[in-house]
C-alpha positions as CSV (number, residue, x, y, z in Angstrom):
1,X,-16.9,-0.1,-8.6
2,X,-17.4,3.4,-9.7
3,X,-18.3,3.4,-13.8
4,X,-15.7,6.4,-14.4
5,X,-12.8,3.6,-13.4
6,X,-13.9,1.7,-16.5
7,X,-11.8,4.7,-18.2
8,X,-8.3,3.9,-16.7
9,X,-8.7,-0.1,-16.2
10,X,-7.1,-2.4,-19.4
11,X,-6.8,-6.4,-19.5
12,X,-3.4,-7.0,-17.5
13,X,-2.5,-9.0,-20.4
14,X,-2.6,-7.4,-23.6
15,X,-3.7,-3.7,-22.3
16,X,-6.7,-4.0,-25.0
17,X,-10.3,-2.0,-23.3
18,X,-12.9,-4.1,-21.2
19,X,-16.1,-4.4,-22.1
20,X,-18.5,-4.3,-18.9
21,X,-21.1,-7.2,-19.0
22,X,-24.2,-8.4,-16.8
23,X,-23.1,-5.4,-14.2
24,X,-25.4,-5.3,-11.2
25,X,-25.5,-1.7,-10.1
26,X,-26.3,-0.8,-6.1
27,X,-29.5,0.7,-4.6
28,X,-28.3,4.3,-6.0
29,X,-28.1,3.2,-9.7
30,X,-24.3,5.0,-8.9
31,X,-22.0,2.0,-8.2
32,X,-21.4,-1.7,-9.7
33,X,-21.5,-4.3,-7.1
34,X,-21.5,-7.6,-9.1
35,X,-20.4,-8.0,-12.8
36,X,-17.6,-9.1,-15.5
37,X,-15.0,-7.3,-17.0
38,X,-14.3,-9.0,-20.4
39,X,-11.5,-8.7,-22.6
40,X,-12.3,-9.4,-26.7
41,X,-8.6,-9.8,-27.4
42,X,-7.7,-12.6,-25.0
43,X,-11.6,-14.3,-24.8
44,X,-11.2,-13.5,-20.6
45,X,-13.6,-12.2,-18.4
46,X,-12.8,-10.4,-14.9
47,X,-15.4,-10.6,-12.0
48,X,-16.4,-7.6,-10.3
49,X,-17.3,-8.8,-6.4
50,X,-18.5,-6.7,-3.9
51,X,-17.6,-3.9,-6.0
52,X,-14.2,-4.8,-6.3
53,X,-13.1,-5.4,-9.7
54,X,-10.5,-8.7,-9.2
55,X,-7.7,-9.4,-11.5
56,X,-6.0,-12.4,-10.4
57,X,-6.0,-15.7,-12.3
58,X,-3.3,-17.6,-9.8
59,X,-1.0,-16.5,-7.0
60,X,1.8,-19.1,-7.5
61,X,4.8,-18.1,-5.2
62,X,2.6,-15.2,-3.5
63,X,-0.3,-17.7,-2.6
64,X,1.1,-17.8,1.3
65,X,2.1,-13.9,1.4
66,X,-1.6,-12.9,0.4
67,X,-3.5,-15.2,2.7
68,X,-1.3,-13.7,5.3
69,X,-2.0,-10.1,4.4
70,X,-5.6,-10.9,3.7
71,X,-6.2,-12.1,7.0
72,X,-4.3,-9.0,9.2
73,X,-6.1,-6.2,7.1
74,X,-9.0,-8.2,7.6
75,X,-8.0,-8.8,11.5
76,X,-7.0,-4.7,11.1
77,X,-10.8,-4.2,9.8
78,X,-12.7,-5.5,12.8
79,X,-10.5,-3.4,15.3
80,X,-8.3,-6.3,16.2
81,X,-5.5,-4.1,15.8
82,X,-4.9,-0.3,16.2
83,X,-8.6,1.6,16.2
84,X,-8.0,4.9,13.2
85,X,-4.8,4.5,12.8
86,X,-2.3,2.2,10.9
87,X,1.1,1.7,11.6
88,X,0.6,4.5,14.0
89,X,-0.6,7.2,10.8
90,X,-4.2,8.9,10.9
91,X,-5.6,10.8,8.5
92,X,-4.0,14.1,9.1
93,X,-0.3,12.1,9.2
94,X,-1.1,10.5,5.5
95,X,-1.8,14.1,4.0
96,X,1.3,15.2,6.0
97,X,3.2,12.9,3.6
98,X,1.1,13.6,0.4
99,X,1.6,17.3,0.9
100,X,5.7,17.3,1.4
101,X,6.9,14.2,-0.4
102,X,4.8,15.5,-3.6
103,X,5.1,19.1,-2.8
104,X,1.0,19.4,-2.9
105,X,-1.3,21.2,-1.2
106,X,-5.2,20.9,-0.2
107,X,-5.2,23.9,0.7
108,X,-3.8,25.2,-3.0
109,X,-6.1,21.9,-4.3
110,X,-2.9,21.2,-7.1
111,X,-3.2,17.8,-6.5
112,X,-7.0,17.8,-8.6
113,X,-7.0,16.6,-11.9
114,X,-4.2,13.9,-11.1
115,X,-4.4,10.1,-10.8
116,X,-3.0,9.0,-8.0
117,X,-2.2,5.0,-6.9
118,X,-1.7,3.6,-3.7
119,X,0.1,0.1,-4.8
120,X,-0.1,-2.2,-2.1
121,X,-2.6,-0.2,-0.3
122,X,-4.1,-2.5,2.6
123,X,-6.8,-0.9,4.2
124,X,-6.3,2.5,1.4
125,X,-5.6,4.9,4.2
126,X,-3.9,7.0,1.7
127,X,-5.7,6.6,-1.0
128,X,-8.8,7.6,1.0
129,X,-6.9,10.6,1.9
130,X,-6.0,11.6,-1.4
131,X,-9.3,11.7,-2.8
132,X,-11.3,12.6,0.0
133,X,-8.3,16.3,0.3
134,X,-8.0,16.3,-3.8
135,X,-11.9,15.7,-4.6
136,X,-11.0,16.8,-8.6
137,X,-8.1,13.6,-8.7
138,X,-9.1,9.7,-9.1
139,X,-7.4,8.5,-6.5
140,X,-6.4,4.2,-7.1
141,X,-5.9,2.0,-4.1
142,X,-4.6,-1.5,-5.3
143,X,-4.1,-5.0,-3.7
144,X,-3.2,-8.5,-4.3
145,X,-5.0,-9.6,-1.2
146,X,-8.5,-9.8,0.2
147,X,-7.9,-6.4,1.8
148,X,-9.7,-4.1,-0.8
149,X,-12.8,-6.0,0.4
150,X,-13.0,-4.8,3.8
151,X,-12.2,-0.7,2.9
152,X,-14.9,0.9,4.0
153,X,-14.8,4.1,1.1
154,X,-16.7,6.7,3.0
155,X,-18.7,7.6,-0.3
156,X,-15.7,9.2,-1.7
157,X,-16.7,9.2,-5.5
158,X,-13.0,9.8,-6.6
159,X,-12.3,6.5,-4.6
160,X,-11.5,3.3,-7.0
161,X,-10.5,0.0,-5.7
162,X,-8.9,-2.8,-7.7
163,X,-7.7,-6.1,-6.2
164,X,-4.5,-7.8,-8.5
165,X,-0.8,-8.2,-9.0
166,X,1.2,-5.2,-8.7
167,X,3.8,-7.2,-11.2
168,X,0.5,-7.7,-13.6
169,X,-1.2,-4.2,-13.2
170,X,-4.5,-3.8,-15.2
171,X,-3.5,-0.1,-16.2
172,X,-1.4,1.4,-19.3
173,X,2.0,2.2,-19.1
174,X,2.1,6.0,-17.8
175,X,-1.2,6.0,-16.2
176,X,-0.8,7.5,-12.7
177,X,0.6,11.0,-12.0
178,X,1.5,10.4,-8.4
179,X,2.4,6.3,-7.3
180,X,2.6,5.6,-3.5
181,X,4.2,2.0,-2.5
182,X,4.4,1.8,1.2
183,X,6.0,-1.4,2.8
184,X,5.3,-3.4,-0.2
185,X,7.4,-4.2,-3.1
186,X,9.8,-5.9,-0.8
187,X,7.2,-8.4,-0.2
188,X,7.6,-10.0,-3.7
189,X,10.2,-12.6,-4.5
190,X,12.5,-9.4,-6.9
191,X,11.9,-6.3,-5.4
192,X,13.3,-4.8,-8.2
193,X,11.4,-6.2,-10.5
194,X,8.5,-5.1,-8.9
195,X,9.7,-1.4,-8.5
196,X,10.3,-1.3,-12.4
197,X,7.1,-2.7,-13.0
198,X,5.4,-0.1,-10.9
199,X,7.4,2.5,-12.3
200,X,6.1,1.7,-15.7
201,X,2.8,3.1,-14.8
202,X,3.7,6.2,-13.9
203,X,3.6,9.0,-16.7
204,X,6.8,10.4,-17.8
205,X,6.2,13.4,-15.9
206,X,5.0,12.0,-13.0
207,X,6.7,11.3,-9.1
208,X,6.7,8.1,-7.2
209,X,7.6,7.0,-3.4
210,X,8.1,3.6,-2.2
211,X,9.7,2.5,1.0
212,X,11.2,-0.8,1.5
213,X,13.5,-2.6,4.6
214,X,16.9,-1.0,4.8
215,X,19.8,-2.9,5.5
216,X,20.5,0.3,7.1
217,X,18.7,-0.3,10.1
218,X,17.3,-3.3,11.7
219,X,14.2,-3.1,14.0
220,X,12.8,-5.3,17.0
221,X,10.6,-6.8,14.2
222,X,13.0,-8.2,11.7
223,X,15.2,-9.3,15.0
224,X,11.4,-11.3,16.3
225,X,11.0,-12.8,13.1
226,X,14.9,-14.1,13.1
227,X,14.6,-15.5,15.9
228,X,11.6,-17.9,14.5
229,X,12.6,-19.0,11.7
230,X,10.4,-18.9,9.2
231,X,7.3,-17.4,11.1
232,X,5.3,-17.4,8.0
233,X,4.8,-21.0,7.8
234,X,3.0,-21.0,11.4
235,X,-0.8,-20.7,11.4
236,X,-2.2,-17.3,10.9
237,X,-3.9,-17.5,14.6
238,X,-0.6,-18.5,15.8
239,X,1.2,-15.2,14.9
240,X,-1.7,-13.5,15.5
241,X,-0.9,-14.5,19.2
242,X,3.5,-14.3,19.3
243,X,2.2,-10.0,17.7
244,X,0.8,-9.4,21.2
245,X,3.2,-11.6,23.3
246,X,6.3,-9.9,22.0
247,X,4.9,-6.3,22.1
248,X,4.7,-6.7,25.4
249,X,8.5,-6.4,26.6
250,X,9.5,-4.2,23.3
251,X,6.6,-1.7,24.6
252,X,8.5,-2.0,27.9
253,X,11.6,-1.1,26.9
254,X,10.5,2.0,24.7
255,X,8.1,3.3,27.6
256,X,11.1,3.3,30.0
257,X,13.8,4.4,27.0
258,X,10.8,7.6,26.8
259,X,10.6,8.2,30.4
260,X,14.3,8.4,31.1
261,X,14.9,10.6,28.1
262,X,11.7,12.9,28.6
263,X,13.5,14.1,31.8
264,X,15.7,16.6,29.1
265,X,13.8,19.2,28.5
266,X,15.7,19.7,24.9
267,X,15.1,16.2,23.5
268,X,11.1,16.0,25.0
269,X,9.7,17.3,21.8
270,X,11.1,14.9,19.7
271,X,10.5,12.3,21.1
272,X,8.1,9.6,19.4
273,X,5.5,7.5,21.9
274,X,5.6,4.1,20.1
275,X,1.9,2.3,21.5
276,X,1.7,-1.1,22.4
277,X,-1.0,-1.9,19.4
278,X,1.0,-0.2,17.4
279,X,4.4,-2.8,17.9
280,X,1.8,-5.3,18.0
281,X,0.9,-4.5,14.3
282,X,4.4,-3.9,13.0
283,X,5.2,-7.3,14.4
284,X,2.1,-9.3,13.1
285,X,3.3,-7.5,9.7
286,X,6.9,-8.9,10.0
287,X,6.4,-12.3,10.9
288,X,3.4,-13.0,8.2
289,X,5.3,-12.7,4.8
290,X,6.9,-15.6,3.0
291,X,9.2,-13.0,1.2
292,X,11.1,-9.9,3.0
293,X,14.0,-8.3,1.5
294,X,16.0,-5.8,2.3
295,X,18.0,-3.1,0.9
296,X,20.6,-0.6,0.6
297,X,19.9,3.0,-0.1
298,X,22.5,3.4,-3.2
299,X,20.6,0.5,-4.6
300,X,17.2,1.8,-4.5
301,X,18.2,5.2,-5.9
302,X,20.0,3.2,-8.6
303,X,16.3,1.8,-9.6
304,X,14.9,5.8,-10.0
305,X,17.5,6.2,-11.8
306,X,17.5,3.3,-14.5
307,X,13.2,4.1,-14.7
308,X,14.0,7.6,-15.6
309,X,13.4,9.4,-12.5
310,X,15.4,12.2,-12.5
311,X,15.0,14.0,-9.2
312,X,16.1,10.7,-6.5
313,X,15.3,12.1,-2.8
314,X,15.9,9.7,0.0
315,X,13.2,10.3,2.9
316,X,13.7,8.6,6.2
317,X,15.9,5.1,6.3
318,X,15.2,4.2,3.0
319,X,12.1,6.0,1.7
320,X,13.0,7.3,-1.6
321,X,10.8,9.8,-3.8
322,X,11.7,10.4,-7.2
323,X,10.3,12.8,-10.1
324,X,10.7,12.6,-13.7
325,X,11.2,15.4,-16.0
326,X,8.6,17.9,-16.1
C-alpha cells in the first residue's frame, strides 16, 4: 500500500480518517506490506496484507460469488487463462476505451491530476493502464475478492489497490473523478443498488461507465449457463473444466461463421476473431456467479439519470457512460 492512499481511504462505516498502526514498510522504505488501519470513531481496525489494505468484515449473500471470482483471477494470474490479455483487451485496447469513453488523452496528459477507480477491477488491467498513461492521476483498482492479491503493479507509484465491498466503499462521497465498472454490478444481488452506491463516489463533476448483461442480447454464455442450472453451486475445478469443454464447439462455430464471411472483401475488416481462451474465459466467468442480472437499456440510463448524470451515452449493448455537470 502506497502511504499517499492513506489520503483518500475513510472507515466504510462512519467515513471518519484512519489512523495507520504497527505498518511494516517493504525493502525500499516506499511501500506498506503488513499493518492496521484503525478507525477511533467505531474502535475497528483494518489489516493491510500483502500490501493490500482489506475492508471486509463478512460476505453474507456474496460469500459464494467471491470465492468464485477469487479463484478465476487467481486461475487468470498463473496463465491458466488468456496470456496479456483479458476478455480479449490488452493494454493498448483499455486506453482505447479510457481515451473515447472519457474524451482523454495521453498524448494531451488531461487525464493527470484525476482520481480514477476501477470498481470491480479483477486483475486492474485498467487501472494499471490509467496510471501507468496518466502518471500525475491516482489511479484506484477495487475488489471484493482475493483478486487484488495477485496484481502484479509494475512499480506504478500512482497504482493503489484496496480489496472490499463496492456497496460498503471505504472512500467519501464524491471522491473519484473518473469511475470504471466493467462486468460487475450485476453481480450483486440489486444491481441498482449497487450502481447508486457507486455513483455516490463520484464527484459532482465527474463521469462514470459501467456495463452490465442486456436483455438486449443474449450470448453463447448466458445460453451455457441455462442450460446447467445453477452452475455456480458445482465445484470451482468443475467449471473450471465445462469453460474449456464448451469453448470447444462455440470456437467452431465462430471460426467457420469468420471464414465464410472473410470471403467479402467489404465485411473482412470488420470482422472480430473471437479466440478459443478467450470464450473459454467468458464462459468460466458466466457460469461462476451466484448472482447475474440482466437489464434493459432505458433502465440503466434511468439510474444516470436519478444519480445526477446529466450527459447518459449508451456505448455498445448496454455500456452506458454518463457525465455530470461541469
Amino acid at each position: 500500500m502506497k502511504p499517499k492512499a492513506l489520503e483518500y481511504l475513510v472507515c466504510p462505516s462512519c467515513k471518519k480518517e484512519l489512523t495507520l498502526e504497527e505498518a511494516v514498510y517493504d525493502g525500499h522504505g516506499k511501500d506498506i506490506v503488513e499493518g492496521r488501519l484503525h478507525c477511533a470513531e467505531q474502535g475497528v481496525s483494518f489489516p493491510i496484507l500483502n500490501g493490500v489494505p482489506v475492508f471486509l468484515e463478512e460476505f453474507k449473500e456474496m460469500d459464494r460469488t467471491q470465492k468464485a471470482f477469487g479463484n478465476q483471477w487467481k486461475l487468470h494470474s498463473k496463465g491458466f487463462f488468456e496470456k496479456g490479455k483479458i476478455f480479449g483487451r490488452d493494454e493498448q485496447k483499455c486506453l482505447g476505451h479510457i481515451e473515447e469513453y472519457y474524451g482523454l488523452s495521453a498524448e494531451r496528459g488531461d487525464g493527470n491530476g484525476k482520481v480514477f477507480l476501477d470498481a470491480g477491477c479483477g486483475l486492474a488491467p485498467y487501472a494499471k493502464t490509467f496510471a501507468k498513461y496518466f502518471p500525475g492521476a491516482e489511479s484506484f483498482g477495487v475488489d471484493m475478492s482475493e483478486s487484488v492479491m495477485h496484481v502484479d503493479s509494475e512499480g506504478l507509484e500512482n497504482l493503489h489497490l484496496v480489496r472490499c465491498d463496492l456497496r460498503n466503499p471505504p472512500f467519501r462521497e464524491g471522491f473519484a473523478d473518473v469511475g470504471w465498472s466493467y462486468g460487475v454490478l450485476h453481480h450483486t444481488p440489486d444491481t441498482e443498488d449497487a450502481f447508486q452506491r457507486l455513483a455516490k463516489i463520484i464527484k459532482s463533476d465527474g463521469q462514470l461507465y459501467i456495463w452490465v448483461y442486456s436483455k438486449h442480447n443474449t450470448k453463447y454464455s448466458f445460453l451455457i449457463r441455462s442450460l446447467l442450472v445453477a452452475p455456480y453451486r458445482f465445484p470451482l475445478k468443475v467449471n473450471y473444466v465445462l469453460s474449456y469443454l464448451f469453448a470447444v464447439p462455440v470456437w467452431l462455430v465462430y471460426r467457420a461463421h469468420y471464414l465464410v464471411r472473410s470471403l467479402n472483401k467489404d465485411v473482412r475488416p470488420k470482422l472480430k476473431k473471437h479466440g478459443y481462451l478467450n470464450i473459454a474465459t467468458g464462459i468460466h466467468d458466466s457460469l461462476v456467479p451466484e448472482y447475474q442480472n440482466y437489464h434493459w437499456v432505458d433502465e440503466v440510463k434511468g439510474w444516470f439519470k436519478a444519480a445526477g448524470f446529466e450527459t447518459v451515452e449508451v456505448v455498445g449493448d448496454i455500456g452506458v457512460v454518463g457525465a455530470r455537470k461541469r
